[in-house]
C-alpha positions, 0 to 999 in steps of 0.5 A: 023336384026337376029332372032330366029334360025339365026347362027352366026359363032365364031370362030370354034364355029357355034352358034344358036339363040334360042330366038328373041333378046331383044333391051336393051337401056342404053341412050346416043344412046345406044342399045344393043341386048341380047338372048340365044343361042346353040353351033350347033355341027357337023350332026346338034347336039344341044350343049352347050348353051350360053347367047349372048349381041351385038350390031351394030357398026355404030353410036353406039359408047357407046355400043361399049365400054361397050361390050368392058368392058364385054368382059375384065371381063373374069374371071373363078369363080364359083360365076361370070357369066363366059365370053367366048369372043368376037365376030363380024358378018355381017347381013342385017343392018350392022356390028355387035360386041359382047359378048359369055357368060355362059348361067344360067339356073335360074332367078334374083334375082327380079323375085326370089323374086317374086316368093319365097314369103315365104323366106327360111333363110338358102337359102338367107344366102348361097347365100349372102355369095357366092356373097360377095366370088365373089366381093372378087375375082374380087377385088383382082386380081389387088390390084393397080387398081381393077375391080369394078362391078358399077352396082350390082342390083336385075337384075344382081344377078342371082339365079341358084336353081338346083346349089344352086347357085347365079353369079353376070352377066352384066359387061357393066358398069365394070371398068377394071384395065388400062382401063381410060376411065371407071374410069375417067369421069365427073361422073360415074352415075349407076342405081339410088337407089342401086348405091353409090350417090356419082357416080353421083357426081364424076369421080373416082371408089373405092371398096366401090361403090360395097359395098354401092350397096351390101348393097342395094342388100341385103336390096330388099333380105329382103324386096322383094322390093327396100329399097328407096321408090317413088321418093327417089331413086332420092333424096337419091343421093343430101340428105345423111341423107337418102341416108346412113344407114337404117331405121329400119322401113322398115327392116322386123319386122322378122329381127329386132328381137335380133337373126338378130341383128349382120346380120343387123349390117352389111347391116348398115355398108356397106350402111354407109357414107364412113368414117364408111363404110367396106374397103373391102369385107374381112372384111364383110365376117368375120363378116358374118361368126361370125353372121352365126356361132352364128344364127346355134349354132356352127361352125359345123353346120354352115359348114353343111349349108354353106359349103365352096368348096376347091376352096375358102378356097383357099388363094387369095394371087395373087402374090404367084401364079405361071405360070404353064406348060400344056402339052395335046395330043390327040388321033386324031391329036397325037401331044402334045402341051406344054404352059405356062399359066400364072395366071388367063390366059386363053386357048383354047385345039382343036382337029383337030382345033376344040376347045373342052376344057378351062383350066385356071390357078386359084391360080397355079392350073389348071382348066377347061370348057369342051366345049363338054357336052360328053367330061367326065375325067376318073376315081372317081375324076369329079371335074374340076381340072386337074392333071397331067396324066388326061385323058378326052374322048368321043366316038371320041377322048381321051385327056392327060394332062401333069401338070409341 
C-alpha cells in the first residue's frame, strides 16, 4: 500500500507522495485513493506539485472506468482543474492506474464557506462568473456530443484566494464525447440534493443536468449550507413541486432585497423544470452580466471588478479554429522539432528526453505549462502564450519557439 514519501515513476517524470492517500469509496465496490504529491527533480530537488487519484486494478472495475473518464477530461482553462494523464505502478498489493493532476493551492468551496462567515459579494460574484466560463468551455468543445460534468457540488468547486480563482476539479463521474458507456445507463445517478432528479431516473446526459446543479451550487454560495433540507435531499428526486425552483424563505433575507432581484431570477431559472429552464450556460452568463452591470452602477465599473482576461473574450467558435505548426529547439540536444498540433490537442517539449514544457492549441493560438518552475520566457511579455521567436531559459538550457 503506498504511503507518505513513497515514489512513483511517470513517465519521465518521478513523482513523491507528500501525504498518506485518502480511501475514497463511491459504492458498487469502488475505491479509489487520492493524495498530493511533488515532481522529485535531479540531485533530489523538490518540483512541481501535482494532485494524485488511483486506484487498484483487480476486482475494481468500476474505478476503472471512472479514472478512465478523468483522464479524458483534459482540458487547458483557467477555470477547470487541469489533468496532465494517466499513469500505471506496481506496489505490494498489486497493480495500480491513475491519474496526474494540477495541485490547487486552495479549499472547496464547503470549507470556503466555513471559514468566510461574512460573505464578500464582489468575491462570490467573480467566482461564479468564472465557473459559468468554465461550463461553457466544456460544453462547446464538442457541439454533437458535449462533455458534461453530472456531479458539480460544494466539494468539486475549488477556491483558490491567492489567484482569485475558482476550478471545477473530479471528472470521475464525466460523460465524455463517443464515450457510450457513460451516457447510456439504467440511470446516470449523482450526489442526491445538487444533481437534476431526473438522473435517477433516466439513462440519457444533456446540458441542463449541469445547469440544474449550478443552480444548487450557487444556492449552498448564499446560504453557507445545502438548499435541501433533512431528508429532502432524497424526496426531491420523486416530488418535483420541491425539487424545481426556490423557496424564497430559505434564500437569505439579504438577498430578497429589490437590488438581487435579477441575480436570484437566475438561480430560479436554472433550477427550474426543464421546459423553463436556461438551454445553455451562454444565456446565463448574459444575464449575469446585465445583473452585474446594474448591481455596480455601470459597465465600467463592473469591468474594474470582474475583469474578463484575453483569453475569454476570445470567441468559442471551435470550428473557426486551425491546426497550428510549432517548431522548438534547444540549446542542449540542438535539433528542432517541427509538429503539427491540432486544436485542443496537447504535446509534450523535452530536452535530453526529459519533459520540460506543454504547449496546447486554444482557439488557433499557442500555449503552455512549464513543467520547470525556473523555466521563465525572456522579455516583458510573461504571459503563457507563445509567439513565434519566443525564447524560454533556465541555468541549463534556453528553448525557441517557431509559430507557423
Amino acid at each position: 500500500m503506498l504511503k507518505k514519501g513513497d515514489c512513483i515513476d511517470i513517465g519521465e517524470k518521478r513523482i513523491r507522495l507528500l501525504t498518506d492517500p485518502v480511501r475514497n469509496e463511491k459504492g458498487w465496490d469502488c475505491v479509489t485513493y487520492t493524495a498530493a504529491a511533488e515532481q522529485i527533480l535531479p540531485e533530489g530537488a523538490a518540483g512541481k506539485k501535482y494532485f494524485v487519484k488511483y486506484a487498484y486494478e483487480k476486482n475494481n472495475d468500476f474505478a476503472m472506468k471512472i479514472l478512465g473518464r478523468e483522464e479524458k477530461f483534459r482540458m487547458y482553462y483557467p477555470y477547470i482543474e487541469h489533468i496532465y494523464g494517466s499513469f500505471s505502478w506496481e506496489d505490494s498489493n498489486g497493480r495500480i492506474r491513475g491519474v496526474l493532476a494540477e495541485f490547487i493551492h486552495g479549499m472547496d468551496l464547503e470549507e470556503y464557506r466555513r471559514r468566510e462567515k461574512l460573505l464578500n459579494e464582489e468575491e462570490m460574484f467573480r467566482y461564479m462568473v468564472q465557473i459559468l466560463y468554465a461550463v461553457q468551455y466544456y460544453v462547446k468543445i464538442s457541439d454533437r456530443d458535449p462533455y458534461v460534468h453530472r456531479d458539480l457540488k460544494p466539494e468539486n468547486i475549488m477556491i483558490c484566494s491567492e489567484k482569485k480563482r475558482a476550478y471545477i476539479s473530479d471528472f470521475d463521474w464525466a460523460h465524455v464525447p463517443s464515450g457510450n458507456g457513460t451516457r447510456y445507463m439504467n440511470s446516470i445517478g449523482g450526489t442526491r440534493g445538487y444533481t437534476d432528479p431526473r438522473a435517477f431516473v433516466m439513462s440519457d446526459t444533456d446540458i441542463q443536468m449541469d445547469i440544474y446543479a449550478l443552480g444548487r451550487v450557487f444556492c449552498f454560495w448564499l446560504r453557507g449550507k445545502p438548499y435541501f433540507q433533512g431528508d429532502e435531499d432524497k424526496e426531491y428526486i420523486e416530488d418535483p413541486k420541491l425539487a424545481y425552483g426556490l423557496k424564497m424563505e430559505r434564500i437569505p433575507e439579504k438577498f430578497r432585497q429589490e437590488k438581487y432581484r435579477d441575480f436570484i431570477r437566475i438561480i430560479e431559472k436554472m433550477v427550474a423544470p426543464l421546459n423553463r429552464r436556461y438551454k445553455n450556460i451562454s444565456d446565463i452568463l448574459r444575464d449575469m452580466q446585465r445583473f452585474l452591470i446594474g448591481y455596480y452602477g455601470g459597465e465600467e465599473v463592473y469591468q474594474q471588478k470582474i475583469p474578463e482576461e484575453a483569453l475569454l473574450k476570445k470567441p468559442m467558435d471551435i470550428k473557426a479554429a486551425s491546426t497550428v505548426r510549432v517548431g522548438a529547439a534547444d540549446s542542449v540536444d540542438r535539433i528542432r522539432n517541427t509538429f503539427s498540433l491540432e486544436n485542443h490537442r496537447v504535446c509534450d517539449i523535452k530536452v535530453q528526453n526529459r519533459p520540460v514544457m506543454e504547449v496546447y492549441n486554444l482557439d488557433g493560438n499557442i500555449y503552455c505549462v512549464p513543467l520547470l518552475s525556473e523555466l521563465r520566457k525572456e522579455g516583458e511579455d510573461q504571459s503563457f502564450q507563445i509567439h513565434d521567436g519566443d525564447v524560454f531559459r533556465t541555468d541549463g538550457f534556453a528553448l525557441d519557439f517557431m509559430i507557423d
